[in-house]
Backbone as CSV, one residue per row, in Angstrom:
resi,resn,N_x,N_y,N_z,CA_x,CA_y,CA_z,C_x,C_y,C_z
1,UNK,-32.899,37.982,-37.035,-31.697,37.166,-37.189,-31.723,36.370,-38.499
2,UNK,-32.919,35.654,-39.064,-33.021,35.396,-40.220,-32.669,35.871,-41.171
3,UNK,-33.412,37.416,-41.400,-32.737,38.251,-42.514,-31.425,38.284,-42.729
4,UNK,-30.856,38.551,-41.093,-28.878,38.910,-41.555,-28.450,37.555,-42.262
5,UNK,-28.925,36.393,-41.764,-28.508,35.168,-42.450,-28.325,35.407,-44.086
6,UNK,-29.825,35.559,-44.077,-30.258,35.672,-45.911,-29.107,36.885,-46.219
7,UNK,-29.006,38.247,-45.722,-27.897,38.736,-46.560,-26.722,38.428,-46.367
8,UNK,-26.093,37.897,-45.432,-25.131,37.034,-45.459,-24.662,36.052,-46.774
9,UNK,-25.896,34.906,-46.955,-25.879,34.668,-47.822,-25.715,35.137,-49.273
10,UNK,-26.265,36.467,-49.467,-25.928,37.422,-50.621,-24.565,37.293,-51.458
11,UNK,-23.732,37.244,-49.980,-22.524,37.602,-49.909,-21.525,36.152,-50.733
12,UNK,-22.097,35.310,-49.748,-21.849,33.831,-50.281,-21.921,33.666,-51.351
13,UNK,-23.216,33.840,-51.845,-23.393,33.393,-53.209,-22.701,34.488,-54.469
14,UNK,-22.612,35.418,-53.752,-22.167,36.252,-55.063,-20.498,36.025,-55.101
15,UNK,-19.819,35.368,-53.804,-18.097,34.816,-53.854,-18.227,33.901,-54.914
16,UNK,-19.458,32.847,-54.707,-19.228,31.480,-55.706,-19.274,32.036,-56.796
17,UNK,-20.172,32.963,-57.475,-19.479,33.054,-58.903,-18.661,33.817,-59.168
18,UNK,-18.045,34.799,-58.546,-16.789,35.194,-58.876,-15.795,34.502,-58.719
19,UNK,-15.941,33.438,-58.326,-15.057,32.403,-58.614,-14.851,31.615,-59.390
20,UNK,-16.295,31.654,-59.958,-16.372,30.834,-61.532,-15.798,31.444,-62.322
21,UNK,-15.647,32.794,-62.231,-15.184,33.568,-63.208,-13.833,33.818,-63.336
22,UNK,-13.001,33.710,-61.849,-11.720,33.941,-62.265,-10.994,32.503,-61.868
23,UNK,-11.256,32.156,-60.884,-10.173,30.471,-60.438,-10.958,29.466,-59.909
24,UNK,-10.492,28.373,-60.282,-11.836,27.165,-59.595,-10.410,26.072,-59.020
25,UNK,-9.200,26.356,-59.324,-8.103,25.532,-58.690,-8.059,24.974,-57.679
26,UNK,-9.027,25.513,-56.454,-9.068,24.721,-54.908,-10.709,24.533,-54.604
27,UNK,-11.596,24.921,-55.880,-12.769,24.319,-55.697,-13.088,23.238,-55.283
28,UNK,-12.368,22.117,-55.415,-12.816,20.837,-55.136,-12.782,21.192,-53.267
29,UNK,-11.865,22.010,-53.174,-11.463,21.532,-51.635,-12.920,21.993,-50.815
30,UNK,-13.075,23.195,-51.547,-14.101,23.981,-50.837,-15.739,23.432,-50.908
31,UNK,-15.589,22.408,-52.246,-17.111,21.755,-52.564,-17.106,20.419,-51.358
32,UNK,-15.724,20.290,-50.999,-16.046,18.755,-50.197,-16.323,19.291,-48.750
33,UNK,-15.698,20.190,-48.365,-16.251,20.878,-47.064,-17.581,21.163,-47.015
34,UNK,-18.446,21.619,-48.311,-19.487,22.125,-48.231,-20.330,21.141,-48.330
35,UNK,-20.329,19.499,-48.769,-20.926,18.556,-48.977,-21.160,18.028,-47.377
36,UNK,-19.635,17.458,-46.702,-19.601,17.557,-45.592,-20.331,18.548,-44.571
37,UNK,-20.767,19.451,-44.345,-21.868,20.577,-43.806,-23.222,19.909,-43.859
38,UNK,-23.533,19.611,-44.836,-24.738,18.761,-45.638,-25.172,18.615,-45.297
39,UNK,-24.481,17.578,-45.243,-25.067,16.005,-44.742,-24.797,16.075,-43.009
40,UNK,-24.252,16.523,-42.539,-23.704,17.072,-41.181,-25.352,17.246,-40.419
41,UNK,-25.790,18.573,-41.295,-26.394,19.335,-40.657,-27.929,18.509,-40.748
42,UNK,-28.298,17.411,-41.881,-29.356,16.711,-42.224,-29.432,15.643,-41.363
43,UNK,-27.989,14.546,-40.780,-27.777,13.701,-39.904,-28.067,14.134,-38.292
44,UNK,-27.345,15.401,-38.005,-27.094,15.561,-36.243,-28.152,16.649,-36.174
45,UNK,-28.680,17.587,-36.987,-29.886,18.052,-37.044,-31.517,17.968,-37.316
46,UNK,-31.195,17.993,-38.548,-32.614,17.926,-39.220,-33.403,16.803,-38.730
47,UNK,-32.759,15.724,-38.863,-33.526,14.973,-38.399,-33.817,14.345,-37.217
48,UNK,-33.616,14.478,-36.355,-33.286,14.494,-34.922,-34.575,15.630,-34.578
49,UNK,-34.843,16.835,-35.062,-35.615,17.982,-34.975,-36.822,17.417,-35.762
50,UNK,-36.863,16.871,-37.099,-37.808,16.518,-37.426,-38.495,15.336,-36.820
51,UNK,-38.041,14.634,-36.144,-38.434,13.475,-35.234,-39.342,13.823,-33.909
52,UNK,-38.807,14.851,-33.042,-39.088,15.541,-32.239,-40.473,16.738,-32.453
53,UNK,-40.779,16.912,-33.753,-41.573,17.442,-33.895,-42.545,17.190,-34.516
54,UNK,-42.411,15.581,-35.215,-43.562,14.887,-35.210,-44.211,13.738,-34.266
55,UNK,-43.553,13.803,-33.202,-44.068,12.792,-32.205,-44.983,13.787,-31.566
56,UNK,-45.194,15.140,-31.879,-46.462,15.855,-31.101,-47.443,15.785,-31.625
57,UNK,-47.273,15.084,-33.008,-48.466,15.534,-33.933,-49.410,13.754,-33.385
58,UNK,-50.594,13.710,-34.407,-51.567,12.833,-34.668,-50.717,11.441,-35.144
59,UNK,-49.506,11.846,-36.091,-49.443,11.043,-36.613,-48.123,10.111,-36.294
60,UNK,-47.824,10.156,-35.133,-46.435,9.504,-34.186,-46.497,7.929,-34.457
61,UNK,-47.518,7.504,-34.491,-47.498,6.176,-34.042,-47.503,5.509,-35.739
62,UNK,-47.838,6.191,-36.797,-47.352,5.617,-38.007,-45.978,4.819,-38.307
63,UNK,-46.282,3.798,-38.892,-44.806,2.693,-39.153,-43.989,3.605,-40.014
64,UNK,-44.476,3.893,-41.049,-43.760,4.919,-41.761,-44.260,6.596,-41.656
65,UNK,-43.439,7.054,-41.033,-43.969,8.486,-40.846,-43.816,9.565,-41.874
66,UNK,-44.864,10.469,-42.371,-44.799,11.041,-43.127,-43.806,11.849,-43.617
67,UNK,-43.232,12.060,-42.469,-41.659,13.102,-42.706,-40.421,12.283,-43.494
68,UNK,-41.063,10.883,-43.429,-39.883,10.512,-44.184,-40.419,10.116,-45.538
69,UNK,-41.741,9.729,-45.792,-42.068,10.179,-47.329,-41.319,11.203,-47.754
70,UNK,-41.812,12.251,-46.993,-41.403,13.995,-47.546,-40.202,14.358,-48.061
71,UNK,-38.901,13.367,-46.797,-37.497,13.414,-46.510,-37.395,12.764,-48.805
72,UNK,-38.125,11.507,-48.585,-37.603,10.760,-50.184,-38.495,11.816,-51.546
73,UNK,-39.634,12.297,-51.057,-40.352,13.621,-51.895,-39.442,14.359,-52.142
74,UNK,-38.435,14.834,-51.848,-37.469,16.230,-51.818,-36.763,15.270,-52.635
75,UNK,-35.666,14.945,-52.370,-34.839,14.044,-52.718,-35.056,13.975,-54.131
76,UNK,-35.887,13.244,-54.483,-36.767,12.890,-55.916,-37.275,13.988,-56.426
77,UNK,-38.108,14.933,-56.293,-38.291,15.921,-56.452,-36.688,17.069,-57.136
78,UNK,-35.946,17.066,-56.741,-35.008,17.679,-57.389,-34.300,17.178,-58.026
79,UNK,-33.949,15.792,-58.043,-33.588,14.687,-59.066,-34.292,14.885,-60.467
80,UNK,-35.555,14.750,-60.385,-36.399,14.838,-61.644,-36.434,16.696,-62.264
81,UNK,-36.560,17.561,-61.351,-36.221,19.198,-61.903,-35.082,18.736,-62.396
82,UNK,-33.824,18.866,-61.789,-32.332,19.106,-62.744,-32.865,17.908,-64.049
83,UNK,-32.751,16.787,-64.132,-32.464,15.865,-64.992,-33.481,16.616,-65.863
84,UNK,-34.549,17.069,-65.544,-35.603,17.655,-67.250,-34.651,18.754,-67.681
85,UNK,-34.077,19.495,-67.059,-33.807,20.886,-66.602,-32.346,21.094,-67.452
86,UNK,-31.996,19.468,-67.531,-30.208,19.370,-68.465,-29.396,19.786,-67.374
87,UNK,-29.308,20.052,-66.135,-28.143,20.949,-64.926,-26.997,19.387,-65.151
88,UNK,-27.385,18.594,-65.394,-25.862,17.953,-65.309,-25.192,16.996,-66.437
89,UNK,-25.639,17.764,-67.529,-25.127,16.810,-68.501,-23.706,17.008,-68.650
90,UNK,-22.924,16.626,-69.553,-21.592,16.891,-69.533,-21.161,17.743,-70.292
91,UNK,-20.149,18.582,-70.124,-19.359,19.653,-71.056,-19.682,19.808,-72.100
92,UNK,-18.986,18.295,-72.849,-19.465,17.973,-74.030,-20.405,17.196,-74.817
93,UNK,-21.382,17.590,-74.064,-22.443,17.288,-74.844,-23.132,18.133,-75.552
94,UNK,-23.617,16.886,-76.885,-23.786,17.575,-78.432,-25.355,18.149,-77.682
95,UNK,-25.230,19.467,-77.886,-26.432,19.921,-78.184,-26.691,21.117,-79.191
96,UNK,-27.394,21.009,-80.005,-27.725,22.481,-80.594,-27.749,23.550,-80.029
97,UNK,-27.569,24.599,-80.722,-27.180,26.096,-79.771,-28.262,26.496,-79.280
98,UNK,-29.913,26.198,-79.587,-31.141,26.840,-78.940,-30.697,25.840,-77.844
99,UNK,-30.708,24.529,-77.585,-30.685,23.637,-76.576,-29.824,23.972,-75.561
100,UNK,-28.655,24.087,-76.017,-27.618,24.149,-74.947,-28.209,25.716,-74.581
101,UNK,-28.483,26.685,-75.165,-28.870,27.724,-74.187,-29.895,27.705,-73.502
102,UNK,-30.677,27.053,-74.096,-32.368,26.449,-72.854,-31.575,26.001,-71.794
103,UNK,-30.976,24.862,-72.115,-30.249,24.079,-70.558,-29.812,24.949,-69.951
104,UNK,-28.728,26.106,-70.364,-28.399,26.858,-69.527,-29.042,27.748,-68.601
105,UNK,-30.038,28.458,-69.307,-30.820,29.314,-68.571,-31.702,28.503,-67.418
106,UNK,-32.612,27.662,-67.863,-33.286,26.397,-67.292,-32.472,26.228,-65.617
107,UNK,-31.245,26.010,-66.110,-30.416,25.256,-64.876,-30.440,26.894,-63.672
108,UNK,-30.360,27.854,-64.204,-29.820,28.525,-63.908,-31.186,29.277,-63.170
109,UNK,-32.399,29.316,-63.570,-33.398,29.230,-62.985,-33.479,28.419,-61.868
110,UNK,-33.400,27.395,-61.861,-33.800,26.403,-61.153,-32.763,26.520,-59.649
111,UNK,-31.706,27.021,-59.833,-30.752,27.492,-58.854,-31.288,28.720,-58.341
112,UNK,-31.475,29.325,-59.089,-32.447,30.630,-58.287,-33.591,30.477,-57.309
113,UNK,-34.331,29.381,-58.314,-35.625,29.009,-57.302,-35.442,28.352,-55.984
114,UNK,-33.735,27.285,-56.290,-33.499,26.813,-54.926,-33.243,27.404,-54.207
115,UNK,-32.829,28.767,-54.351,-32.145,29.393,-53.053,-33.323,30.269,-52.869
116,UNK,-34.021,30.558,-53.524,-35.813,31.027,-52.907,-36.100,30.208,-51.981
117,UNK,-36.015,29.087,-51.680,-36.119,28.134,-50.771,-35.399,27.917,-49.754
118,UNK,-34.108,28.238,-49.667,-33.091,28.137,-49.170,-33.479,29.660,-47.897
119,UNK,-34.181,30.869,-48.811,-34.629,31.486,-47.444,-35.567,31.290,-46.812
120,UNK,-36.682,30.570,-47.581,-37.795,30.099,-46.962,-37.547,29.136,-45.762
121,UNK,-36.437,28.491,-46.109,-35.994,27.010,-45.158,-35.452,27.776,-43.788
122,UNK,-35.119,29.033,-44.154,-33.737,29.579,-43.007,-34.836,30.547,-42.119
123,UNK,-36.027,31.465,-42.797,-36.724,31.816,-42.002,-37.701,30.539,-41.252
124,UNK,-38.349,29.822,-41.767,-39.111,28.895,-40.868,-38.222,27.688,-39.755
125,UNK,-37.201,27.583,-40.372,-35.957,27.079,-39.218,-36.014,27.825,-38.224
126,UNK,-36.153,28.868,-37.915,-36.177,30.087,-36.877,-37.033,29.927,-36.264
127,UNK,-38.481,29.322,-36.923,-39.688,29.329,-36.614,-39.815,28.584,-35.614
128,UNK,-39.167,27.091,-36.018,-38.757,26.192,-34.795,-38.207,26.529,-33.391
129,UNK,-37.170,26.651,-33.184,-35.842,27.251,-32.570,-34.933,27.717,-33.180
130,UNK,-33.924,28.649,-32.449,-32.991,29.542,-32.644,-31.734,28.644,-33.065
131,UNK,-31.905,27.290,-32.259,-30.787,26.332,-32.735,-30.744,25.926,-34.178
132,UNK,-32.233,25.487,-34.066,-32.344,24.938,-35.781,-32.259,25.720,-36.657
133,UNK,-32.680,27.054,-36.684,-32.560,28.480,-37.555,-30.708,28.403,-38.153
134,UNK,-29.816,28.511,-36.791,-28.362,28.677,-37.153,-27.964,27.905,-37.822
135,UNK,-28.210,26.540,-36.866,-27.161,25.053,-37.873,-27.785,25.078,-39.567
136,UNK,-28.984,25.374,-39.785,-29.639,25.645,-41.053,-29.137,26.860,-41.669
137,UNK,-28.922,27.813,-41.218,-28.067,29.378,-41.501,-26.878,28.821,-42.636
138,UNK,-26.232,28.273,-41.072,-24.940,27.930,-41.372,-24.353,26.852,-42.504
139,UNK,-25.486,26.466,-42.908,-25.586,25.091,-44.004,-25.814,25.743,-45.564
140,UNK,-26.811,26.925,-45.326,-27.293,27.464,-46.082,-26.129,28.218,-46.982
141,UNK,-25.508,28.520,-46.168,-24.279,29.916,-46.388,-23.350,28.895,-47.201
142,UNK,-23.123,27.871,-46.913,-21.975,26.963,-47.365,-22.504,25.993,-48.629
143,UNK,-23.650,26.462,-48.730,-24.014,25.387,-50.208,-24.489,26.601,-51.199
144,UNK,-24.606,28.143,-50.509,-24.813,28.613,-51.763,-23.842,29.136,-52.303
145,UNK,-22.607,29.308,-51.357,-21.405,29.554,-52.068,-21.496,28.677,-53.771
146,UNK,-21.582,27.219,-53.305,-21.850,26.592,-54.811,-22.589,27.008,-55.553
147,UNK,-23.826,27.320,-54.631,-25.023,28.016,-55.886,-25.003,28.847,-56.921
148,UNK,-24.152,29.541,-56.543,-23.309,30.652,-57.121,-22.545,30.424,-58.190
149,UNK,-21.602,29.410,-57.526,-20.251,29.152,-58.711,-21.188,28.153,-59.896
150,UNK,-22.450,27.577,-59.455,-23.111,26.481,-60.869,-23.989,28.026,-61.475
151,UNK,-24.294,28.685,-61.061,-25.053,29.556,-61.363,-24.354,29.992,-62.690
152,UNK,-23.166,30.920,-62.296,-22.428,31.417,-63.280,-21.976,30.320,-64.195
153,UNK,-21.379,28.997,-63.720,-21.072,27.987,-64.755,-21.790,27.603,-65.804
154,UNK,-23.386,27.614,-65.368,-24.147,26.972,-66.349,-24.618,27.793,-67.379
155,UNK,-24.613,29.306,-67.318,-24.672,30.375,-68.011,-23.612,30.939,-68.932
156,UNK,-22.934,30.639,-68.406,-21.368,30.534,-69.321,-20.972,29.248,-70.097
157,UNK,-21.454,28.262,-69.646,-21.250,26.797,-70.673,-22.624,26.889,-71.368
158,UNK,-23.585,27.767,-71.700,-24.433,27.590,-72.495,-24.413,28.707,-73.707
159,UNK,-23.132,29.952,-73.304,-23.143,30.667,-74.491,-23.307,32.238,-73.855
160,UNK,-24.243,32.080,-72.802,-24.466,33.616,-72.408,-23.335,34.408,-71.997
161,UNK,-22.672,35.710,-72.155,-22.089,36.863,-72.218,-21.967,36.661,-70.510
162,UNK,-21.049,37.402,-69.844,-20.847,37.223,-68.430,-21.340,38.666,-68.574
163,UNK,-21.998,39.656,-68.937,-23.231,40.384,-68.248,-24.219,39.651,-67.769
164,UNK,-24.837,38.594,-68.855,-25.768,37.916,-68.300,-25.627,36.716,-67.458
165,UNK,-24.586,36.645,-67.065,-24.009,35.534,-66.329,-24.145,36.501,-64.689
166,UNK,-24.386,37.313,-64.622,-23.956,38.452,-63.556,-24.933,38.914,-63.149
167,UNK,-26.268,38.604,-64.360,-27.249,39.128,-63.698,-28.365,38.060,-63.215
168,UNK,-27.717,36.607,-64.126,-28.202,35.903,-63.164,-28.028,35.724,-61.772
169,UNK,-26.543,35.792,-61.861,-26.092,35.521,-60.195,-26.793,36.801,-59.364
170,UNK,-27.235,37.821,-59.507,-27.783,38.881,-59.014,-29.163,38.456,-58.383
171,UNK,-29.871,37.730,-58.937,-31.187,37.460,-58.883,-31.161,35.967,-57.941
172,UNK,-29.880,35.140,-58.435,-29.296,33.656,-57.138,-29.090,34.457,-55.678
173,UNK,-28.312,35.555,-55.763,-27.917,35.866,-54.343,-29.284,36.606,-53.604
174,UNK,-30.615,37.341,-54.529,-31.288,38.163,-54.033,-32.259,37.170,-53.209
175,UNK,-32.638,36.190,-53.726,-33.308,35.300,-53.877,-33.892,34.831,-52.290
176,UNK,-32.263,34.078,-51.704,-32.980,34.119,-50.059,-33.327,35.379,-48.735
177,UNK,-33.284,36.378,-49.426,-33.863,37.536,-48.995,-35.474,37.487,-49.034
178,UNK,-35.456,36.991,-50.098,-37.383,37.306,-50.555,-37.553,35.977,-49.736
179,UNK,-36.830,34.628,-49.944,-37.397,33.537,-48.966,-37.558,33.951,-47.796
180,UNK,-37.033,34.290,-46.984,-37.119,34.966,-45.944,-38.117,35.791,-44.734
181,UNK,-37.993,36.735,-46.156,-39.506,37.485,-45.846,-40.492,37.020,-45.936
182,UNK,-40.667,36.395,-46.724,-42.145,35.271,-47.606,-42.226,34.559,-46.067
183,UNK,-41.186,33.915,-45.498,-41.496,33.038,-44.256,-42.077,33.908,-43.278
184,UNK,-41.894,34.895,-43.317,-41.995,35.945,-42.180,-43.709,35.980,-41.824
185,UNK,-44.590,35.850,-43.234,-45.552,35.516,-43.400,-46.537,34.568,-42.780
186,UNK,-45.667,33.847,-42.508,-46.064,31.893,-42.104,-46.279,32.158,-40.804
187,UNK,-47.535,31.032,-40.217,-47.137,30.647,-39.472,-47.853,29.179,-39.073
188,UNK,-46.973,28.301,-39.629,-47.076,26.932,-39.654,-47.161,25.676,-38.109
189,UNK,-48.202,25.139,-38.496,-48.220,24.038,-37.272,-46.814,23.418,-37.500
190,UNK,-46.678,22.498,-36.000,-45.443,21.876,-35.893,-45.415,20.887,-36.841
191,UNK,-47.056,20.252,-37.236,-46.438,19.246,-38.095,-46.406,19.394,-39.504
192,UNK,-46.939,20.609,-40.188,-46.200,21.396,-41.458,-45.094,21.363,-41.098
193,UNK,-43.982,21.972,-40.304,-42.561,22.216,-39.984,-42.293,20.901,-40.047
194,UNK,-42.092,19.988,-39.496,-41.739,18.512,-39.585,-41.789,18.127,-41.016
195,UNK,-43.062,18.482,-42.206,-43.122,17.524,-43.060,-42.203,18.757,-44.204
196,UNK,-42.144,19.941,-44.069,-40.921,20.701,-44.574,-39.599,20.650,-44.368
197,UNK,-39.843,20.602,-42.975,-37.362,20.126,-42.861,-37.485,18.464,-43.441
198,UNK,-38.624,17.541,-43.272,-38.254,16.492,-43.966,-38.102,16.693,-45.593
199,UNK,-38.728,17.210,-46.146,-38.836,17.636,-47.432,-37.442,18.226,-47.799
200,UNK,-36.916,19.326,-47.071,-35.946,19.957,-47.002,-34.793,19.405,-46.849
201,UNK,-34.452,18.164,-45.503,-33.731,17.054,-45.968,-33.448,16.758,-46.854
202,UNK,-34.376,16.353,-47.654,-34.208,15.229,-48.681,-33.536,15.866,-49.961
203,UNK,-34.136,17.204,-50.226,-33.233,18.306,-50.957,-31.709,18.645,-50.896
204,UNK,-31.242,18.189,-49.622,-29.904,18.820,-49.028,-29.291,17.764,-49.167
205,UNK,-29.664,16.455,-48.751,-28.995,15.403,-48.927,-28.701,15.182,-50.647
206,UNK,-30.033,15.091,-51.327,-29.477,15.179,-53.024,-28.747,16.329,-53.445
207,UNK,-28.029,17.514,-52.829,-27.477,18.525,-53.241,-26.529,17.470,-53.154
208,UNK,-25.866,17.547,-51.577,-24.572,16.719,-50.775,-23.938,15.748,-51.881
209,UNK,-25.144,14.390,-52.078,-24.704,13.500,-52.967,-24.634,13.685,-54.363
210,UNK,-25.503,14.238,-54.944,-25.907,13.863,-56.559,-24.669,15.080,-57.359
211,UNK,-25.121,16.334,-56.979,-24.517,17.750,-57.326,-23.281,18.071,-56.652
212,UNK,-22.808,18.009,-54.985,-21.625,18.923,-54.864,-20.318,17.754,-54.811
213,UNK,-20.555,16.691,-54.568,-19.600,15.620,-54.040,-18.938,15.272,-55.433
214,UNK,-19.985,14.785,-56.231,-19.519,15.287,-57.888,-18.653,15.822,-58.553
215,UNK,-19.256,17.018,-58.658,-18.235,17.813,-58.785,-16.813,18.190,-57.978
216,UNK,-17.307,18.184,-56.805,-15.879,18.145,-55.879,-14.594,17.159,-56.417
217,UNK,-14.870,15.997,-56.950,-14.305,14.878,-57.485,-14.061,14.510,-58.477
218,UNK,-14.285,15.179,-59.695,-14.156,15.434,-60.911,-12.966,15.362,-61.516
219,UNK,-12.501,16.410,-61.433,-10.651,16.711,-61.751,-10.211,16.801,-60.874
220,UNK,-10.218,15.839,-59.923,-8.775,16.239,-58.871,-8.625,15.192,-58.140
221,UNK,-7.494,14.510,-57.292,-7.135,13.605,-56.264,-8.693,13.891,-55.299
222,UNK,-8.720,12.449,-54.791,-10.500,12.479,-54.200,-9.505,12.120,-52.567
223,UNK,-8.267,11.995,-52.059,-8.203,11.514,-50.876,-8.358,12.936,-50.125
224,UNK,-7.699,14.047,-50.677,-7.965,15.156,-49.487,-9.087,15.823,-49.328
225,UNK,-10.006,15.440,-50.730,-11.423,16.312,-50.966,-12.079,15.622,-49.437
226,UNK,-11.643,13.678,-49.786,-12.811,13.225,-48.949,-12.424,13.545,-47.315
227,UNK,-11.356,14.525,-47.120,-11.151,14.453,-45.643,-11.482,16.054,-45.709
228,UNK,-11.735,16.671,-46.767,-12.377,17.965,-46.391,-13.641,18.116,-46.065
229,UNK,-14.539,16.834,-46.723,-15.694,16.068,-46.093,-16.228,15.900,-44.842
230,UNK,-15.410,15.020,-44.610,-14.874,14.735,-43.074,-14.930,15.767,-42.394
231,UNK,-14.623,16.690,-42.408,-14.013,17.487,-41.520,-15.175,18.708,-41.487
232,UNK,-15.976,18.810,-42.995,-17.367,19.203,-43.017,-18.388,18.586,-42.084
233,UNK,-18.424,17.808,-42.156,-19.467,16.186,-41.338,-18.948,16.773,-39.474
234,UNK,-17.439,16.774,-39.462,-17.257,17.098,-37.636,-17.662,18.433,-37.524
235,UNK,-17.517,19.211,-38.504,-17.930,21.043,-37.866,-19.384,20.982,-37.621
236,UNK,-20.380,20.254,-38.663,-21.724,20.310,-38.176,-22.159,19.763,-37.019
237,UNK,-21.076,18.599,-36.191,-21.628,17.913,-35.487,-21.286,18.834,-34.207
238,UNK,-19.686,19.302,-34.378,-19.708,20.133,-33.094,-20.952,21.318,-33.007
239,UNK,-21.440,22.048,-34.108,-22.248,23.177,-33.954,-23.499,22.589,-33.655
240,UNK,-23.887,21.050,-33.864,-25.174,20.737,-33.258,-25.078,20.529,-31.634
241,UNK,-24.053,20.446,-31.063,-23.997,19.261,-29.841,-23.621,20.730,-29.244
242,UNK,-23.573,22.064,-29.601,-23.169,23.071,-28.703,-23.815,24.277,-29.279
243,UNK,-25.095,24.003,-29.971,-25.944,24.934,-30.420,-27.325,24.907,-29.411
């Protein structure tokens, strides 16, 4: 069931950049839904699951529990990749043409590697339960749609040819396939799993805030984005409370 996820995802991610490529006109709508999912799935899931699966371990009775180091490790952790990495400087910013194509490729890597993760996260979600596997599936599918559309963006605002814009996205969509399998590999104590969906949290939540909400809000009226939000935030909650 993992795998179909991951090629599922394929699918996802290879819509987002063909969308970069031809229309981004109702992007905002579709980035605030996908922010909303997010944070959805990090609030009425993840952590709720990660809680539950470190009160078995040794380390329950800690004031501060390690999963939530891990939860602010992630978080920070991809804060500091993009910001070396240039993924969000602005349009116009002056950079020289070796630079601005480092940033590009750089960024564009670094989106690849996330969604290497993104199958790693979706096979060991499985690992847990079948519940946590889906609502994580289902989170997965809806943020790499973006993955996709920054994929192709950042390759195209740095100069590269949309062959090579195409073959990055080739290697973004292949990506949680190999996570996947790689998990297939594993097989992790509960409280590895705990200090990974916290980790993993903290990743999803800085997508949610730093990267998709952002952009969602950029060029366009922010009152209907933020109720496409909304309305992201209730779909995760119904799929937790009936998963």
């Amino acid at each position: 069931m993992a795998l179909f996820i991951a090629i599922c995802t394929v699918f996802s991610t290879a819509l987002g950049g063909v969308v970069a490529l031809r229309a981004r006109d109702r992007m905002h709508l579709v980035l605030g839904v996908s922010a909303g999912v997010l944070l959805g799935l990090v609030a009425f899931d993840l952590l709720p699951e990660i809680f539950r699966l470190w009160s078995t371990t040794s380390g329950a009775d800690q004031k501060v529990p390690w999963t939530m180091v891990a939860f602010v490790g992630g978080f920070l952790a991809l804060h500091v990749i993009e910001r070396a990495a240039g993924m969000h400087e602005p349009a116009d910013h002056d950079y020289g043409d070796h630079a601005h194509d480092l940033a590009g490729s750089l960024g564009a890597l670094g989106l690849i590697a996330h969604s290497l993760l993104d199958g790693l996260a979706i096979g060991l979600a499985f690992q847990v339960n079948a519940s946590v596997g889906w609502t994580v599936g289902i989170a997965v599918l809806a943020h790499d749609f973006a993955d996709g559309l920054n994929t192709v963006t950042l390759m195209r605002r740095a100069g590269h040819d949309r062959r090579r814009a195409m073959i990055a996205l080739g290697f973004d969509a292949l990506a949680p396939v190999l996570g996947v399998l790689l998990a297939s590999f594993l097989n992790p104590s509960d409280q590895f799993l705990a200090l990974y969906l916290g980790g993993f949290a903290g990743l999803l939540t800085y997508l949610a805030t730093a990267d998709i909400l952002p952009e969602a809000h950029a060029h366009h009226p922010s009152r209907i984005t933020m109720l496409m939000t909304v309305i992201g935030v209730a779909f995760m909650y119904v799929v937790s409370v009936f998963s």
